[in-house]
N, C-alpha and C positions, 0 to 999 in steps of 0.2 A: 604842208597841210597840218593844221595841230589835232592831235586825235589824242582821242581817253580810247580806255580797254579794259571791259567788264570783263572777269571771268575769274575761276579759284582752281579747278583741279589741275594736275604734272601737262595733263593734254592741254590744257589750255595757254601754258605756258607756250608751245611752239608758237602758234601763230602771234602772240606777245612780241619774243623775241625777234619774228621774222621784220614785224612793223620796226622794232628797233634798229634793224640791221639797213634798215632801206631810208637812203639820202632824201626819198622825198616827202617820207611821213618825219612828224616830230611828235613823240609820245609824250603829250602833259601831263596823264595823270591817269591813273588804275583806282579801280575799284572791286574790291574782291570780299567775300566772304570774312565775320569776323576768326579769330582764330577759338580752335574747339579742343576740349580736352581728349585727348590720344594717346595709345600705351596703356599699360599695367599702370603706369602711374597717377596716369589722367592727367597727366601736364598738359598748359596748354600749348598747341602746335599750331604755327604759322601755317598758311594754304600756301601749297605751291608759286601760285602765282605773286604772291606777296616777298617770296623770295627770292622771284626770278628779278621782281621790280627793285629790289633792294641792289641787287644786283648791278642793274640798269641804273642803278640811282635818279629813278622816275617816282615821285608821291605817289604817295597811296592814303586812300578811307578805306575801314572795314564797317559800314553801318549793319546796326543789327535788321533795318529795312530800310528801303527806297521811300520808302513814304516817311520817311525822317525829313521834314523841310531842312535840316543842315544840309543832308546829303547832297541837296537839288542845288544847295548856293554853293558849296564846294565846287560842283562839277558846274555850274554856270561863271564861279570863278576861273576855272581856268579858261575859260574864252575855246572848245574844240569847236574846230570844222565838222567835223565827224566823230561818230564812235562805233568802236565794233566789241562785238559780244562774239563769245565762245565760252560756254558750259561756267556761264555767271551763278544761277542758283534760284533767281526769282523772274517773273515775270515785267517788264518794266512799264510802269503809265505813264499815262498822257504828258504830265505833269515834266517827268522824264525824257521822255520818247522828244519834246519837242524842243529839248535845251541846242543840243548840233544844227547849222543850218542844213544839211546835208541829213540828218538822222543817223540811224545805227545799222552799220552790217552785221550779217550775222553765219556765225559759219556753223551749218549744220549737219551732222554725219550720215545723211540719207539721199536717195533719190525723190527730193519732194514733189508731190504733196506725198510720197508713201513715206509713212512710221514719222508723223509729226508727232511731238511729246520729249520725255526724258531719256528713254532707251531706245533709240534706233538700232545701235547699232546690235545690242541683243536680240531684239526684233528681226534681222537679218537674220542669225544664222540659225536660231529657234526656229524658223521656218520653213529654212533649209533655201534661200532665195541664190538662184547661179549670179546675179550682180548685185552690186550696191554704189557707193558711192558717196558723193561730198554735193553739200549746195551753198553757194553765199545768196545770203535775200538781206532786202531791206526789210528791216523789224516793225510789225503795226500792232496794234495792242491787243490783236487774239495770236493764240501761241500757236508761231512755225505757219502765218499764212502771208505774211508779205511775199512781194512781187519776186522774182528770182533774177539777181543778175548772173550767176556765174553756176555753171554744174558739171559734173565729171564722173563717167562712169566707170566702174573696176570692175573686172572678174572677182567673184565671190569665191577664193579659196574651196575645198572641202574640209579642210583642217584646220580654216580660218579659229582661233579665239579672241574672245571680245577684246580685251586690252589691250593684243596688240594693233589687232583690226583697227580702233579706234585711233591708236599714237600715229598710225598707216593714215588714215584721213584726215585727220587735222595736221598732218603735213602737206599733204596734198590740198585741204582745203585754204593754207596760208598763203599757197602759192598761186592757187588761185584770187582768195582777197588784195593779193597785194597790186593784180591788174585790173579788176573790178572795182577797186575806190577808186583806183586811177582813172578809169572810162570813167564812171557816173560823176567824179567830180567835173569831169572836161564834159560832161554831157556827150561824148561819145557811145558810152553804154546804157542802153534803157532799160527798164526793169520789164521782166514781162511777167503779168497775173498767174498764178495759179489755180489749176482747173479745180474748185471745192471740189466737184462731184467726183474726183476721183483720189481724194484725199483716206487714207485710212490712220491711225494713231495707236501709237505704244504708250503705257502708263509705268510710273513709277512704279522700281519692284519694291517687295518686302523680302522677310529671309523665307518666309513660308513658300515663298514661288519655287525656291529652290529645292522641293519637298520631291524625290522621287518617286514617282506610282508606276512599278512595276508589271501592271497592267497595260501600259502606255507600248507601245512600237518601240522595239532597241534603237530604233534609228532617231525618234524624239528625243529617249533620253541620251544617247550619246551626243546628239546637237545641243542639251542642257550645260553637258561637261564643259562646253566650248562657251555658249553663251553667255553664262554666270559666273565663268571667270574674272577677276576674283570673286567677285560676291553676288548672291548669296550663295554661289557654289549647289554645287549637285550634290543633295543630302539624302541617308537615307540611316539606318538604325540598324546596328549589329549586336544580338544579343542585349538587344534593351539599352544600349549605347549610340549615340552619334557615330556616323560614318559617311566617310565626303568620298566620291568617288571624281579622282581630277582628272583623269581621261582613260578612254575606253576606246574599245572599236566593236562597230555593230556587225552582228550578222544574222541579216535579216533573212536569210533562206534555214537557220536550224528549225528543225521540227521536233517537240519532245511533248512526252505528255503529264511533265512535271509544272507545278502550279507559278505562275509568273511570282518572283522574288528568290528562286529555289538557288541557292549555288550547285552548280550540276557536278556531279563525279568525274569531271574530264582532266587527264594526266596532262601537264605541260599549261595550264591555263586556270587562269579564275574566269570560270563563265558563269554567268547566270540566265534565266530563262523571265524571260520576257514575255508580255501580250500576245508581241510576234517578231519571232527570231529572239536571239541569245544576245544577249551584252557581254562582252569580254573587257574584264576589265583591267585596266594598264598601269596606273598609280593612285593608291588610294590614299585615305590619314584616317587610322582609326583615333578611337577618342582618346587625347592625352599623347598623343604619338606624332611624330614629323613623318608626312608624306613618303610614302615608301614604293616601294613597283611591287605588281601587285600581285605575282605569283608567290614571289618571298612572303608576302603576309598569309599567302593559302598556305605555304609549306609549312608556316610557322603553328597550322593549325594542329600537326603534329597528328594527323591524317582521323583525326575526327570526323562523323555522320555529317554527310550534307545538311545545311540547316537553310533559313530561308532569310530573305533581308525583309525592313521592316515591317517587324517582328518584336 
């Protein structure tokens, strides 16, 4: 079967590589994100997936959009049966959507219809959700509502973080694509409709989501630390400075009656006092500083007046 594979980030590489590994797909041809400038230097840098393909010694386009009519004759040159997307970057039309006779799978990091959008898998654990999971659907031209052929559910860690959570499903989501093209091309597997009405959706973050309010339940924000991994990260402001808080552990039964953002006087620990219950926090990076654990950075306060975080 000749198959194209949209997709740009390191995760989307897996399920890539898996189609290449397997005798009965034949990878024509990728399609990925152009490359962007990266670094202190702002050089520009190749997407992952563009390197995996290089690899592969499979072609590739980088269109700066889909609605480029090259893009459409490129990828109707290569003549695919099918095409599957994983975490490509845009939305794909009509135009697109009908070049495969087969159409596009699509591997998605949730249990759909919940957390259709960009961040599922953030979406999970900012919620604090006990499962999650992977979905393959065939792609139609509203986002994350095609039929589903393939789904799988996982226990949602407590100490789950986004990054690796994610690298976790789209291995487990490859391995499902690679027996789901195989049914629907034999017409053994059917697609089946997703319920709208019980659809909910994650949005693209900014860095401001990553903003911590103090007021909020320790146990929200210590699900941020996990969630925003890497980016935009759990932020918050030490002394009129940036300050990222990379993991923490809640504890939601303290009682104080110091103001939420306080760092409290407790020997043995950087806690702080929250909405409801304390945040203990485990490894920060103040500003200008590599991520350090986080009692060393209270010791390093050199036993100065409790002060308060953003602030």
């Amino acid at each position: 079967m000749r198959v194209i594979f949209l997709g740009t980030p390191e995760y989307a590489a897996i399920p890539l590589r898996a189609l290449a590994s397997d005798p009965r797909y034949q990878l024509v041809g990728v399609v990925t994100q152009p490359d962007r400038p990266s670094g202190r230097g702002r050089a520009p840098e190749p997407p992952p997936v563009k390197r995996a393909a290089a690899e592969l010694g499979v072609p590739v386009i980088q269109p700066e959009t889909l609605r480029d009519p090259a893009a459409a004759e490129q990828i109707a040159a290569w003549r695919p049966d099918a095409g599957v997307v994983a975490a490509y970057g845009e939305i794909l039309r009509k135009h697109v959507l009908s070049l495969p006779p087969l159409g596009y799978l699509n591997i998605h990091p949730s249990l759909l219809p919940r957390y259709r959008g960009p961040t599922p898998v953030h979406a999970a654990i900012l919620n604090g959700d006990a499962e999650t999971g992977v979905t393959v659907m065939l792609l139609d031209a509203k986002m994350d509502s095609g039929p589903i052929l393939a789904q799988q559910r996982v226990p949602l860690p407590p100490d789950a973080r986004n990054l690796p959570l994610t690298h976790q499903l789209f291995e487990l989501g490859s391995q499902l694509l690679l027996g789901a093209l195989a049914g629907f091309a034999a017409g053994s597997l059917a697609p089946a409709p997703q319920d709208d009405a019980q659809a909910s959706y994650c949005k693209m973050l900014q860095k401001s989501d990553g903003a911590i309010d103090w007021s909020a339940p320790a146990e929200q924000i210590e699900r941020m630390t996990r969630a925003y991994d890497p980016w935009p990260g759990a932020q918050t402001n030490w002394g009129g400075q940036p300050f990222k808080v990379i993991a923490a552990r809640a504890e939601p039964g303290w009682r104080g009656a110091e103001p939420p953002g306080t760092l409290l006087a407790r020997a043995g620990a950087a806690m702080v006092a929250c909405g409801a219950g304390a945040l203990e926090l485990l490894i920060v990076q103040p500003a200008g500083k590599r991520p350090l654990d986080a009692q060393a950075w209270r010791n390093g306060l050199r036993g100065a007046a409790p002060a308060r975080f953003g602030e």
